[in-house]
C-alpha positions in Angstrom: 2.4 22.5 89.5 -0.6 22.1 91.6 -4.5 23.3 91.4 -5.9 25.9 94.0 -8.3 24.3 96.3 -11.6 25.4 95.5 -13.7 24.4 98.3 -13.9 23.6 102.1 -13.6 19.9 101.4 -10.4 20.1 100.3 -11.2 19.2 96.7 -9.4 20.7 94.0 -10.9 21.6 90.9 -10.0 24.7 88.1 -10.8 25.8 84.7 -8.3 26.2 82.5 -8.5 30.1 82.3 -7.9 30.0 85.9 -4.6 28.0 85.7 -3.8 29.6 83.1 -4.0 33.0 84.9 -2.2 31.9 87.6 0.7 31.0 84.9 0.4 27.9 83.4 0.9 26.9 80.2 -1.6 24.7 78.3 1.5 22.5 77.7 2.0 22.0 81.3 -1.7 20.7 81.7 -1.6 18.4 79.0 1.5 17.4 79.9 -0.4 17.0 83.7 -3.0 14.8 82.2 -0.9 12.7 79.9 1.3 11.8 82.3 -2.2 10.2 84.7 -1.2 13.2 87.5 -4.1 15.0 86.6 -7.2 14.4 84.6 -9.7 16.7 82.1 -13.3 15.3 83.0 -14.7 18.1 81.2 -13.2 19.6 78.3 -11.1 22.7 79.9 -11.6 21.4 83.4 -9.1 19.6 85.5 -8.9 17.8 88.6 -5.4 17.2 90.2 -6.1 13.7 90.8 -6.6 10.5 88.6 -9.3 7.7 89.7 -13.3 8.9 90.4 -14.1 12.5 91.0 -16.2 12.7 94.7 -19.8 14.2 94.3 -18.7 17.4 95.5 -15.7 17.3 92.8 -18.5 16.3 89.8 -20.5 18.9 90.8 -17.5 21.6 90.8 -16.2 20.1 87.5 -20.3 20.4 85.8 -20.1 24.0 87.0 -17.2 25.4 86.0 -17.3 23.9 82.2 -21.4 25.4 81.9 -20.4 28.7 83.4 -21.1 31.8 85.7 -25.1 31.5 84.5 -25.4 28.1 85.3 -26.8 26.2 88.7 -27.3 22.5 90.0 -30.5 22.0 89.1 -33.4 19.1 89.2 -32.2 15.5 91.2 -28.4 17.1 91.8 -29.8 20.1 93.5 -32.5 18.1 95.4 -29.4 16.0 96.9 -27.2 19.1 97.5 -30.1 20.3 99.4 -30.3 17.4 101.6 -33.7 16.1 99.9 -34.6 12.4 99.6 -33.8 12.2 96.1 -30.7 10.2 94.0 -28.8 11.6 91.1 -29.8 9.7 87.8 -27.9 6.7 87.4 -29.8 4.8 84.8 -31.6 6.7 82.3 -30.0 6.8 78.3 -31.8 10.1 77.9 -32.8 12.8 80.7 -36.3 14.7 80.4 -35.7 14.2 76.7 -32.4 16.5 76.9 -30.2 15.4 74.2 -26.7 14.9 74.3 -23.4 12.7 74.1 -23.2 11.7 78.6 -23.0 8.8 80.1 -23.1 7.8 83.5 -19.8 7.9 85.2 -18.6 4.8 87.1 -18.5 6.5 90.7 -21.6 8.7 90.5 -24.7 9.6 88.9 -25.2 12.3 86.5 -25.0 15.9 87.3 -27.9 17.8 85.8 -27.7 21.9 85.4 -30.3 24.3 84.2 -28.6 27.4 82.2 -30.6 30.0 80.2 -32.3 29.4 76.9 -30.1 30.4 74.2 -27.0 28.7 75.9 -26.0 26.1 73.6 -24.4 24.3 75.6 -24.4 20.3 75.1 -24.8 17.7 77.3 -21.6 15.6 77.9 -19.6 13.3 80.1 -21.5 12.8 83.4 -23.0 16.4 82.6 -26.4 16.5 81.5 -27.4 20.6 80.5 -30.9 21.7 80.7 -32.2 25.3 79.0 -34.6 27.3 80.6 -36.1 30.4 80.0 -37.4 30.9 83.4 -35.4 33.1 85.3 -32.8 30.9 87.6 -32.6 32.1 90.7 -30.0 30.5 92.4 -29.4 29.5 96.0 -25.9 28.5 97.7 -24.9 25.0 98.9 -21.4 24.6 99.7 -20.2 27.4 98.1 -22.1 26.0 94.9 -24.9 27.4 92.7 -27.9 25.7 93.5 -31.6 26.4 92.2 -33.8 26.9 95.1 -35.6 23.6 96.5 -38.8 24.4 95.3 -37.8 25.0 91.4 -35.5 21.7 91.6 -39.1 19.7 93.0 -41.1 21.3 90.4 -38.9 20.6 87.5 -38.1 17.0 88.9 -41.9 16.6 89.1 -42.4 17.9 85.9 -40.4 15.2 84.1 -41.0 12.0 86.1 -43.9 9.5 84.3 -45.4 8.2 87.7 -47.6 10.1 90.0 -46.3 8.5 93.5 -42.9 10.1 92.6 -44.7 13.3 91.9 -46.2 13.2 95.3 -43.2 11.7 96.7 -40.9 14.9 95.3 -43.6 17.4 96.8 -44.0 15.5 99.9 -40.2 15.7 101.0 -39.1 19.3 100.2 -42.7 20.4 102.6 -42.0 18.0 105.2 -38.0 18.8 105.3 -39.2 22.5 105.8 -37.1 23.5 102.0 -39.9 25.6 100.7 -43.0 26.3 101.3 -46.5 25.8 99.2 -46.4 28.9 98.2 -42.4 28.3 96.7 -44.2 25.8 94.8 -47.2 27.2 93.7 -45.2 30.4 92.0 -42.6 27.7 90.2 -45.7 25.9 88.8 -47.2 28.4 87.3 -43.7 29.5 85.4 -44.1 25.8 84.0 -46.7 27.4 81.8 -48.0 24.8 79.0 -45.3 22.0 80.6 -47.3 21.7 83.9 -48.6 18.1 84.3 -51.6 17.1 85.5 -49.8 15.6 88.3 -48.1 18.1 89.4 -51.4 20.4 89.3 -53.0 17.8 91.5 -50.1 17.3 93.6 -49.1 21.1 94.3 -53.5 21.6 94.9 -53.3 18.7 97.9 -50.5 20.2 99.2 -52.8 23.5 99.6 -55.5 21.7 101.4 -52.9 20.8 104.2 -51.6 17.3 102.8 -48.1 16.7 103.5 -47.7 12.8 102.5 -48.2 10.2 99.7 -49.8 8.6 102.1 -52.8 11.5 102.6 -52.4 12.0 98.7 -53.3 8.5 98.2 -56.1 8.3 101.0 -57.6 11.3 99.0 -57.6 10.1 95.6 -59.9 6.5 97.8 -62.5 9.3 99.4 -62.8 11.1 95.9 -63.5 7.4 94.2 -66.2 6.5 96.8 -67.6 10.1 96.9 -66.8 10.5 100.3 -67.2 14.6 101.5 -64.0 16.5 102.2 -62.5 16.2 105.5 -59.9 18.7 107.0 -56.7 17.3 106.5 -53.8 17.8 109.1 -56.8 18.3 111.9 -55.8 18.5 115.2 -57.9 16.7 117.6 -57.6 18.1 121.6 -57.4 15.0 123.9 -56.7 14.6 128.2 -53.3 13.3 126.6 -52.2 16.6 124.5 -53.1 17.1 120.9 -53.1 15.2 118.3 -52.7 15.1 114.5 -54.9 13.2 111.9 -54.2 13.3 108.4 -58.6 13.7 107.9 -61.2 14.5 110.1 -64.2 14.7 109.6 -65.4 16.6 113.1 -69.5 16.6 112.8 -69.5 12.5 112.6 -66.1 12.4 114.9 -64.3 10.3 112.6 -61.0 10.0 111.6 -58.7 8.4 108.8 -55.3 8.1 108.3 -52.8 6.3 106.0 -49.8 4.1 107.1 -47.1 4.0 105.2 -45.1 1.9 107.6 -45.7 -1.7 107.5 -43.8 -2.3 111.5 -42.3 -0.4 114.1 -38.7 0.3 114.3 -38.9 -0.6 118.1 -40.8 -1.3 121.1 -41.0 2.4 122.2 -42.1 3.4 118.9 -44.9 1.0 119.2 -46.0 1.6 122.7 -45.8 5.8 121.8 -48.5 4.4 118.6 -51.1 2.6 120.5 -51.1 5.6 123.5 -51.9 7.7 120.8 -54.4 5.7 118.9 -55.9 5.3 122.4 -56.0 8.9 123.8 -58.0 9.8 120.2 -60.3 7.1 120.6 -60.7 8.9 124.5 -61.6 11.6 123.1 -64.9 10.1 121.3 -63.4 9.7 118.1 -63.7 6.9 115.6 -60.0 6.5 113.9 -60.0 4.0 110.8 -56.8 3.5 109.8 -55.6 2.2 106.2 -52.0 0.4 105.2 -50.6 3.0 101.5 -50.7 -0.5 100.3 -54.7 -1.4 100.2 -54.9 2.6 99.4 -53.8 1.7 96.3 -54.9 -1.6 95.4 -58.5 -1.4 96.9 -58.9 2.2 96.9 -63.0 2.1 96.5 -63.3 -0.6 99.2 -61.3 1.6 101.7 -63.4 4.9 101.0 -66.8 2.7 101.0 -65.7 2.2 105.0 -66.0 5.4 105.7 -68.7 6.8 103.1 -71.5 5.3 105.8 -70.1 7.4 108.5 -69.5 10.2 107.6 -72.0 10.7 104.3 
């Protein structure tokens, strides 16, 4: 007796309606499982292996026991995506969605959004959110996945800190996932549940800011009452053009925030200074400020540039 592969990996996951189609019994499965050939991660779901389930395999197993309406949602779809983001792995209760899981020894949790109304309990490595947003879903592997920008904005939506807000935002914009507009639209659908954060971080991101870096040098120019700058500004040099995260272009100055505290190699520092230098060529005063003093002396690092550019 043996399970259908289910996917291009190889992996081979079913629910029990499906083996049961296909002419097995329910004795034969139990049997299966009793017997360590097979295992039941979710109740009516079985894997024809015993030891850890793969990611893929945990995210097959979550989908099939929540059903047809549900999709990877929140951290799991960020990661199926390919965005910097982890699964949770250490959290006793997730965005306050209640429960019986617990984190399974090879992996993190596996979080999927189904509508409101679907009571459906968290279990396992499974952790079920309800929405009653409409889920549009995307496809990853032959998976259900809720687009990138509806996985940032419910992940923002949740987390306490704002860096991880900006951080979220940040990484689906830069990897080219979705666009401001994606983000905007999922936002507003939060209704009451939009944070503050997440206002502030989705309103940067429509000024042309595209880093926690350029979120943080913002929130030092706003302290020392500095005057907007463009963000993202290109500057036109002999050498090519250029890209500063603020410019202010009547005074000629420039800012921008370094999140990187060394260079990965002697090319990468050489290609650094030719660029500093070809924008200070071009007449242009470039100040530029460590994320780290950004946040620690954020009124000292605005006061620099308040007398040039007030």
């Amino acid at each position: 007796m043996r399970l259908p592969p289910i996917d291009h990996h190889g992996q081979q996951v079913a629910p029990r309606r499906v083996l049961l189609a296909q002419g097995n019994s329910n004795y034969r499965l139990r049997t299966a499982v009793a017997a360590g050939r097979w295992q039941e991660p979710l109740p009516g779901v079985f894997v024809s292996h015993s030891g850890p389930l793969t990611r893929i395999e945990r995210w097959h197993a979550a989908l099939c026991f929540a059903g047809a309406a549900a999709a990877l949602s929140h951290r799991s779809a960020l990661v199926a995506w390919q965005a910097r983001a982890e699964e949770l792995t250490n959290l006793r209760r997730a965005a306050g969605v209640r429960g019986d899981y617990a984190v399974p020894q090879e992996g993190g949790l596996v979080e999927v959004t189904v509508p409101q109304g679907h009571h459906l309990r968290s279990r396992g490595f499974l952790v079920v959110h309800q929405s009653r947003r409409p889920i549009a879903e995307g496809v990853v592997d032959g998976l259900r996945v809720c687009p990138p920008a509806r996985a940032a904005v419910d992940v923002a939506a949740t987390v306490a800190r704002r860096h991880d807000v900006d951080h979220v935002v940040a990484d689906v914009l830069q990897r080219g996932l979705c666009t401001v507009a994606d983000l905007e639209r999922e936002a507003a659908l939060l209704g009451r549940r939009l944070t503050p954060g997440l206002r502030t971080a989705v309103a940067d991101a429509r000024r042309g800011m595209r880093s926690v870096g350029e979120a943080d040098l913002r929130r030092a120019l706003l302290l020392a009452g500095v005057p907007e700058p463009e963000w993202g500004a290109a500057i036109e040099t002999p050498s090519g053009t250029f890209f500063v995260d603020a410019f202010w272009r009547r005074t000629r100055v420039a800012a921008e925030a370094d999140g990187a505290a060394f260079h990965l190699s002697a090319s990468d520092w050489s290609s650094d200074l030719g660029r500093q230098n070809a924008i200070q060529g071009a007449g242009v005063r470039l100040f530029r400020f460590p994320v780290r003093r950004l946040r620690t002396e954020p009124l000292a690092c605005g006061r620099e540039l308040l007398r040039l550019v007030a």
